[in-house]
C-alpha positions in Angstrom: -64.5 13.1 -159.9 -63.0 11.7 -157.1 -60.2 13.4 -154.6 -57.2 11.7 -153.0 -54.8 13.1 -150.5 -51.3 11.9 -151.9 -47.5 13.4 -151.8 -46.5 15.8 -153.9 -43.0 16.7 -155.1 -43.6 20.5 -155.5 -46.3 22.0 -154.4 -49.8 20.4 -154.5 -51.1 19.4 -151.5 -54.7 17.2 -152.7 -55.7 17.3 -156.5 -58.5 16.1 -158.3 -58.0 12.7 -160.2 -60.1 12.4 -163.2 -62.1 9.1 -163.5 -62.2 8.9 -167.2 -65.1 6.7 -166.7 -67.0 9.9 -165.9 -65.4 12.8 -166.8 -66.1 14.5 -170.4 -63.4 17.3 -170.5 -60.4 15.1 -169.6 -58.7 13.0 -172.2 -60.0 9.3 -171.5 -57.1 6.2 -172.0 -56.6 4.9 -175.5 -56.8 1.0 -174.8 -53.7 -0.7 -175.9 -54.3 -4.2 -178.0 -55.7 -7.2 -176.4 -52.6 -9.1 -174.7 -50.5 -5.9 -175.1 -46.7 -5.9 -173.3 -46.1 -4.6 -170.0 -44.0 -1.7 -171.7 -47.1 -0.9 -173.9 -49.6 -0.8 -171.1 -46.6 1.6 -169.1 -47.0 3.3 -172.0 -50.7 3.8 -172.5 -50.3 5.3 -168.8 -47.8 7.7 -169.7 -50.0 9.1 -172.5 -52.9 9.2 -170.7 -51.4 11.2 -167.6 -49.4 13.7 -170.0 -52.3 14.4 -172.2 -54.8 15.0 -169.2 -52.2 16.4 -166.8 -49.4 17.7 -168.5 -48.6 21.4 -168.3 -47.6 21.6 -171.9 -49.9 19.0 -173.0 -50.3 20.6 -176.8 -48.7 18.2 -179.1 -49.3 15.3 -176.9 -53.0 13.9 -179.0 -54.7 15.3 -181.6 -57.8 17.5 -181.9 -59.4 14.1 -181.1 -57.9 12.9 -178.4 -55.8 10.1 -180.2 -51.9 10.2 -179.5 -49.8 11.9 -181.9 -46.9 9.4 -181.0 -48.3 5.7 -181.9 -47.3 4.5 -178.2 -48.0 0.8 -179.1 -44.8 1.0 -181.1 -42.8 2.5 -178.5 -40.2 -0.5 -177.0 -38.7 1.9 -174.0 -41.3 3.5 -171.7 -38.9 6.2 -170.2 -37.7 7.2 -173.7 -40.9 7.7 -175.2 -41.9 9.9 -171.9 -38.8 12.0 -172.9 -40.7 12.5 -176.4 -43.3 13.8 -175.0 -41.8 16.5 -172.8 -41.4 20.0 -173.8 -38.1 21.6 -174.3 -38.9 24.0 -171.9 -39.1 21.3 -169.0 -36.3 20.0 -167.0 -38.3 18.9 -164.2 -40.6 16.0 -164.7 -39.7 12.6 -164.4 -40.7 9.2 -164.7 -39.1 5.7 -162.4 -40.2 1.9 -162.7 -39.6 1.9 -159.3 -42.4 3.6 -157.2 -41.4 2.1 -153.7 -38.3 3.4 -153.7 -39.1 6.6 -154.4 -41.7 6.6 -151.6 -39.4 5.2 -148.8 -37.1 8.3 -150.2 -39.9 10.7 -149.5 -39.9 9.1 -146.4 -36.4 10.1 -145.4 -35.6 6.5 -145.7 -32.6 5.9 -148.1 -29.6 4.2 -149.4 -26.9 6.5 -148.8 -23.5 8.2 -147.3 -25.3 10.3 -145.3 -24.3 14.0 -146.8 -26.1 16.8 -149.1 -23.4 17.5 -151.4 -23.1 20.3 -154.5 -21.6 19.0 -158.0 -19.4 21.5 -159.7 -16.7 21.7 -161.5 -12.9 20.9 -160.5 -10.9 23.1 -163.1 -11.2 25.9 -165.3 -11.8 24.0 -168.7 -14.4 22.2 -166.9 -12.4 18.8 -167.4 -13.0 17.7 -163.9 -16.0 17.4 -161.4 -15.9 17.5 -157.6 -18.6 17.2 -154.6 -18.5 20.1 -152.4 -20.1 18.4 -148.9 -22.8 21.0 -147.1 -23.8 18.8 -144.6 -23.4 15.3 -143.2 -26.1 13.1 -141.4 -25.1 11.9 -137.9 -24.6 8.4 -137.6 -24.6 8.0 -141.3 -21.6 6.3 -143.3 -20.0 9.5 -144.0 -20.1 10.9 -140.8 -18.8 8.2 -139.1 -15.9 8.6 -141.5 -14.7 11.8 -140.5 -16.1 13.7 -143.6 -17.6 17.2 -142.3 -19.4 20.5 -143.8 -16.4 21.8 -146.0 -14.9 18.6 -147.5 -14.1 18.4 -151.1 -14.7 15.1 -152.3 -12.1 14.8 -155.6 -11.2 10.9 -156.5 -13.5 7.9 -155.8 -11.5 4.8 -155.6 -8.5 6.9 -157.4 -11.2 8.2 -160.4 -10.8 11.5 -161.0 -14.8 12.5 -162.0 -15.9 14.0 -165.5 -18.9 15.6 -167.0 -18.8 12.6 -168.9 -18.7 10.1 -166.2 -19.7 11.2 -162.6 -23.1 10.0 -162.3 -21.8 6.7 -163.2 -18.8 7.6 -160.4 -20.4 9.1 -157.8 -22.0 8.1 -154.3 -20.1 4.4 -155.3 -18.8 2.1 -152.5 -14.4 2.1 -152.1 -11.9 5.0 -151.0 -12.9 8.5 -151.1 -10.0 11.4 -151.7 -10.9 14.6 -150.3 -9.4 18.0 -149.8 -10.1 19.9 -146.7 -9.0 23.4 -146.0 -9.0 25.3 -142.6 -9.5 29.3 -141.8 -6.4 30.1 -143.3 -7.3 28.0 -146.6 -4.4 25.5 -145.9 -5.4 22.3 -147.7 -5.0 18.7 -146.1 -5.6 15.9 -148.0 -7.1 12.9 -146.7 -8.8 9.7 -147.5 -11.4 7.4 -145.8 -13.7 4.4 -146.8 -17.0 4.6 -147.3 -20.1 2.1 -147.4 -23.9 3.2 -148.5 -26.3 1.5 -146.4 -29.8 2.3 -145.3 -30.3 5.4 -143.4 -32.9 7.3 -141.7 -33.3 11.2 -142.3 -35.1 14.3 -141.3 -35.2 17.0 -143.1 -35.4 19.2 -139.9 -31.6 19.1 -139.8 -30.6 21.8 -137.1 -32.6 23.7 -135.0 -31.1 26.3 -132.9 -31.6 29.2 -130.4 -29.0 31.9 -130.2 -29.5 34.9 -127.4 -27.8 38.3 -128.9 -26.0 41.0 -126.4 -29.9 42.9 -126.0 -30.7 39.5 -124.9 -33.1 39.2 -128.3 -33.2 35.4 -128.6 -33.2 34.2 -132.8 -34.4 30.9 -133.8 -32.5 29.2 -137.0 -34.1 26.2 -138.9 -32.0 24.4 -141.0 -35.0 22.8 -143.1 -34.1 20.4 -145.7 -36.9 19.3 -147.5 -40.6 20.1 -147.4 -41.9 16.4 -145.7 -45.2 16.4 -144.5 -44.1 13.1 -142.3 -42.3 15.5 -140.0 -44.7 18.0 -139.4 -45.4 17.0 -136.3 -41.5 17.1 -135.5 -41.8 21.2 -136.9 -44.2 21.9 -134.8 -42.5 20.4 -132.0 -39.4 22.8 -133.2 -41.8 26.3 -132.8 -43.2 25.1 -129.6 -39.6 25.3 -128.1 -38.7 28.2 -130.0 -42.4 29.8 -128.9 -41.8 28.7 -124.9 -38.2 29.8 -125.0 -39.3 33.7 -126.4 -38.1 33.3 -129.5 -38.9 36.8 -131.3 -37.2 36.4 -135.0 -35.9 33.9 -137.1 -33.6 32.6 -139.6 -35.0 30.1 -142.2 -32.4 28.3 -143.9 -33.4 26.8 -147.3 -30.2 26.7 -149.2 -30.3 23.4 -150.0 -34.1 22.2 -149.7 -35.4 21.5 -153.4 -38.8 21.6 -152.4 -41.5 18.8 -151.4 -45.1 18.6 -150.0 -47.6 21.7 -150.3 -49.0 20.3 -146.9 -45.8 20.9 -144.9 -45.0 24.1 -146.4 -48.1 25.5 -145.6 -47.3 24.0 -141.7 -43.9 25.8 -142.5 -45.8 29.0 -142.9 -48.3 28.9 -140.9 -45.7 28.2 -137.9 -43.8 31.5 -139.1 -46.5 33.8 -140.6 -48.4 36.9 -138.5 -51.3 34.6 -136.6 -54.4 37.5 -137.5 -53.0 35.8 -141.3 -53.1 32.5 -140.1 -56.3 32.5 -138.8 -57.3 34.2 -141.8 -56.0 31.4 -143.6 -55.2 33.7 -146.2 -53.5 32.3 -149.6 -50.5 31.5 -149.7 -49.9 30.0 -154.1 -52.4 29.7 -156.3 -52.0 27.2 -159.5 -52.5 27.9 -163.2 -53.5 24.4 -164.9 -53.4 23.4 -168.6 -56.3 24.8 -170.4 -58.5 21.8 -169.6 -57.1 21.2 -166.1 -58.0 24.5 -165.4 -61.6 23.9 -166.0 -61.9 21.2 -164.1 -60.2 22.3 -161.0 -60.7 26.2 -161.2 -59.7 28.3 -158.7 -56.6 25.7 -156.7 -54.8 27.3 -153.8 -52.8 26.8 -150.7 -53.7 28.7 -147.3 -52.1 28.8 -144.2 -53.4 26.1 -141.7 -55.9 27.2 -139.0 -55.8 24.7 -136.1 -55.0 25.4 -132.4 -51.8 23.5 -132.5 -50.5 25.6 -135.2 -51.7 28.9 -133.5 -50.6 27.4 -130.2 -47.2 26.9 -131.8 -47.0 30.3 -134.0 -44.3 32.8 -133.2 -46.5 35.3 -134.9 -43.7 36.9 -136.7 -43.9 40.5 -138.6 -40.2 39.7 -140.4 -37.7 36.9 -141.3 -34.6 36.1 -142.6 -34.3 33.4 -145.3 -30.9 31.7 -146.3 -31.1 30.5 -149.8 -29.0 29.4 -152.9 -28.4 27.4 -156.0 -30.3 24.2 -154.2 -33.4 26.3 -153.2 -35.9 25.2 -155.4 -39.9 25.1 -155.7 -41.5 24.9 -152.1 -38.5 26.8 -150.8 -39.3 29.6 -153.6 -42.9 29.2 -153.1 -42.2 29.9 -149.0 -40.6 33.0 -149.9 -42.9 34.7 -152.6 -45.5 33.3 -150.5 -44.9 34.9 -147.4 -43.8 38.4 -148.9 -47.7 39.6 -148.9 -47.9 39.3 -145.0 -44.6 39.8 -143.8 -41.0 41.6 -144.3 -39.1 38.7 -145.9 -35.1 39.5 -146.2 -33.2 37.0 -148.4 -29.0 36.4 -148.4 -27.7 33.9 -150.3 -27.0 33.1 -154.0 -29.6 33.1 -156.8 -32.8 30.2 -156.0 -32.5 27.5 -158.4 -35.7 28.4 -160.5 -38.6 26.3 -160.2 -41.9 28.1 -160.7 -44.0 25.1 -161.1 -45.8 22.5 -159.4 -45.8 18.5 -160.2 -48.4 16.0 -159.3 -46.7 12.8 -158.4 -49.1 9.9 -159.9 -48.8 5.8 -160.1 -51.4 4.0 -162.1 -53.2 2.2 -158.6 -54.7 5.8 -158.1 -57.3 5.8 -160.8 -60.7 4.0 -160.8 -63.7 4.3 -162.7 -67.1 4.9 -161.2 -67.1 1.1 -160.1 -64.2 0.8 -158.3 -62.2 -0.9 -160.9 -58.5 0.0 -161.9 -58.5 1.5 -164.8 -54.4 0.3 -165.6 -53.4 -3.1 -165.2 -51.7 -4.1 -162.1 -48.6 -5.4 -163.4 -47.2 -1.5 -164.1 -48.3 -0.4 -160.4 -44.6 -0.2 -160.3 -44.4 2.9 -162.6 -44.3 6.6 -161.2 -44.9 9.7 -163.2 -44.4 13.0 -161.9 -45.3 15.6 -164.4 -45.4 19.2 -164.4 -48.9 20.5 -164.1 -49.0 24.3 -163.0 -47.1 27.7 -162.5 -47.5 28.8 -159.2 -48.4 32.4 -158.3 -48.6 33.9 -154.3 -52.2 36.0 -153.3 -50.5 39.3 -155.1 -50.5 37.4 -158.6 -46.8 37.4 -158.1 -44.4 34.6 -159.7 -40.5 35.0 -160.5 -38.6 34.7 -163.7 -37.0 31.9 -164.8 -36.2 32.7 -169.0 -32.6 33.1 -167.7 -32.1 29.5 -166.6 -32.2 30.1 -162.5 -34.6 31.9 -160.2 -35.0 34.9 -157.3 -32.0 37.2 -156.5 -31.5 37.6 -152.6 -31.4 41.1 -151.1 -28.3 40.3 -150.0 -25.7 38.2 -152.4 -23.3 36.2 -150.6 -21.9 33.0 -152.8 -20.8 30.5 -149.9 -19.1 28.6 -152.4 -16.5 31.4 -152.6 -15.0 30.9 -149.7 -13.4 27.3 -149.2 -13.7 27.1 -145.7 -17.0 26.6 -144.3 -18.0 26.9 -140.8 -20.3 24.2 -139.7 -24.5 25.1 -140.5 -26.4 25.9 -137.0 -23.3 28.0 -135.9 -23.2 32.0 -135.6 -20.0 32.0 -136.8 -20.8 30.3 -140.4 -20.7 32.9 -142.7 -24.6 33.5 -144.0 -25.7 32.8 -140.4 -23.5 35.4 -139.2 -24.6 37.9 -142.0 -28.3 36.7 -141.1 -27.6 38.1 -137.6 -25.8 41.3 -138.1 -29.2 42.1 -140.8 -31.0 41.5 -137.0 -29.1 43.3 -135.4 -28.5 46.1 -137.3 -31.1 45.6 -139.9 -28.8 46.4 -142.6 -25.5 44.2 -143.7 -22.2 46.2 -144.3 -21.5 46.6 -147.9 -17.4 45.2 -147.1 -19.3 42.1 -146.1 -19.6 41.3 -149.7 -18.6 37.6 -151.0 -15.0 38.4 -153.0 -15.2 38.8 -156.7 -14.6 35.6 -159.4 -13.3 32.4 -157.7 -16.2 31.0 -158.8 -18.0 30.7 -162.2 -21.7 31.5 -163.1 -24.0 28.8 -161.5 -25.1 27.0 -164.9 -28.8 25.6 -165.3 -29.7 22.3 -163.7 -29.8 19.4 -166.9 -32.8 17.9 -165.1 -34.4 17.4 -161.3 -32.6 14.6 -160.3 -31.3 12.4 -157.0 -27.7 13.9 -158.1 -27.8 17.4 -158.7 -26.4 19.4 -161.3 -22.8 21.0 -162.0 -23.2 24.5 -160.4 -19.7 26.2 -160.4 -16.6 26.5 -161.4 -14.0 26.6 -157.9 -10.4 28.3 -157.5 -8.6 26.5 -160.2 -5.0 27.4 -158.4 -6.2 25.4 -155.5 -7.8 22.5 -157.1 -5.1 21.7 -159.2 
């Protein structure tokens, strides 16, 4: 067996690869013929990580090991990995194109510069239109004048459709957008807009507000779970530690999840430091059958270093923003934290994602000698599979049968309201709620989001770079 330290989507933070030179309970590679294709040799990959890996891996070989789909005779590599995938997963994927998924992970992209939420534009859900959460500084979009609150509706005069908008959207040309003020007065405006390479991190806003008692809250706006930038988090808690920081507001309503490694920094920045020093558990993983033989007893624990302690605002509660958008890491945060800690939610339903991915390219496996096992030439491929469910130290995971994930303790919709303050303000609307819950420590029940302008969030069609439709808006204003 031999143990690598790589990045994981979800929520592993090392695993175990199997050299199938030396391992007898793992499902060793089925050589493809001599000469074989790239696309066959892409494909003998793809078989050999599902069977071994795969959370659902039943179906995948037979009771000897030997595929069940003849992969040799499979001419498209990311269609045959859609054969293999259960109908209960809408999370793994597969690219040709490794390094740009990497410099991605590395908040290095080809973008506008915004986080945006798909939904739909009308009633019969004819139309589609990007509501903007947040734009990037110095990016494209920002530079353009679009803000938190913008509704992007035409791209170079193309109304987008169900049918069409992945093909539509984030395109170079003129971008029509509605924007609407306190009152809900709508301007329209346009702009032009240009992807190029930018440079993001997902610590987006960081923040220190002082209430009347002179109590002093810290809010994170954290984006994505990056171990890159955990230096740069624990930078964030040594401010909010030196400045007497004393509670804090953790918003995740748009981070889909990431690293294990910087969620448990995340957590062990935040959780009570007797826990910490404990290093305690924070998720445990339940494997396949044979996976789970191999690596028994997998968990996460909070990190137990004297930066981290140094750092640690050694917290007995929090508040945690979350939404649609909170996915995985974000939902492992919260069910991992609720052991040790009073964890208050406010926000709209998680997005559902109880399960953890290993992301894998063929240049990571060796036998006993060294050698690669897959040919070079497919060191392009990346597969990122689903491998476990995730539960926290109380054996505790969250339903997801009805297509999304945790309810908050407090439900607020921000997406019923159509103007949007900007995030890392007191004044925007689940901030402000956030605060009066710290205050007060209890929200008045007028404060609740108004009733229907906006549909039931629907379930995302796959874990993608452009998310999924969520809602349906206020059709008299989108008109």
């Amino acid at each position: 067996m031999k143990k690598y330290s790589i990045l994981i989507l979800a929520l592993i933070s090392s695993i175990i690869f199997v050299s199938c030179d030396d391992d007898t309970n793992a499902q060793k590679p089925k050589p493809g013929p001599s000469g074989a294709s790239k696309t066959i040799k892409a494909n003998e990959f793809v078989f050999s990580i599902m069977d071994t890996y795969y959370l659902y891996n039943e179906g995948i070989s037979d009771d000897k090991g030997y595929p069940i789909i003849d992969y040799t005779k499979e001419t498209d590599t990311e269609e045959y990995f859609e054969k293999l995938k259960d109908e209960r997963d809408i999370f793994s994927f597969i690219t040709d194109d490794a390094e740009e998924y990497n410099k991605e992970e590395s908040g290095i992209m080809t973008d506008m510069g915004w986080k945006v939420t798909l939904m739909y534009g009308d009633s019969e859900k004819k139309s589609v239109m990007a509501a903007v959460n947040y734009v990037y500084e110095g990016t494209p979009a920002y530079e353009a004048g679009v803000r938190r609150g913008d509704y992007v509706v035409k791209i170079n005069g193309q109304q987008m459709t169900p049918s069409n908008y992945r093909d539509v959207w984030n395109k170079d040309g003129q971008y029509t957008l509605y924007r609407f003020d306190a009152e809900e007065k709508r301007e329209i405006i346009t702009c032009d807009l240009k992807s190029r390479e930018i440079n993001t991190s997902p610590i987006a806003e960081a923040h220190i507000f002082t209430l009347d008692d002179g109590m002093k809250v810290g809010y994170l706006l954290y984006m994505d779970f990056k171990d890159k930038f955990n230096e740069e988090l624990l930078d964030v808690f040594e401010t909010f530690n030196t400045e007497g920081v004393s509670k804090l507001i953790l918003d995740l309503r748009y981070n889909p999840g990431g690293a294990m490694l910087a969620c448990s920094q995340l957590t062990s920045l935040i959780a009570p430091i007797d826990v910490v020093k404990s290093k305690k558990q924070i998720i445990h993983y339940q494997y396949n059958d044979n996976l789970q033989k191999e690596l028994g007893v997998d968990e996460s624990t909070f990190v137990n270093n004297s930066e981290v302690l140094g750092a640690n605002l050694n917290l007995k509660d929090i508040v945690i923003i979350q939404g649609s958008g909170t996915y995985s890491a974000s939902e492992a945060t919260i069910i991992g934290l609720k052991p040790y800690m009073n964890v208050y939610t406010i926000g709209s339903t998680s997005g559902g994602k109880n399960t953890a991915m290993f992301i894998l390219t063929p240049d990571m496996f060796e036998n006993r000698l060294g050698e690669p096992i897959f040919d070079k030439s497919i060191n392009n491929w990346l597969i990122a599979p689903l491998v476990a469910f995730y539960y926290n130290s109380e054996n505790y995971t969250f339903d997801t049968t009805d297509g999304d994930g945790m309810d908050p303790d407090y439900a607020y919709n921000e997406f019923d309201d159509l103007y949007r303050a900007p995030l890392g303000k007191p004044e925007e609307k689940l901030t402000s709620l956030a605060l009066e819950y710290i205050k007060n420590g209890q929200i008045a029940a007028n404060k609740s989001a108004r009733i229907a302008p906006f549909g039931k969030v629907i379930p995302a069609e796959k874990y993608c770079k452009i998310e999924p439709l969520k809602a349906e808006p206020r059709v008299d204003l989108f008109k």
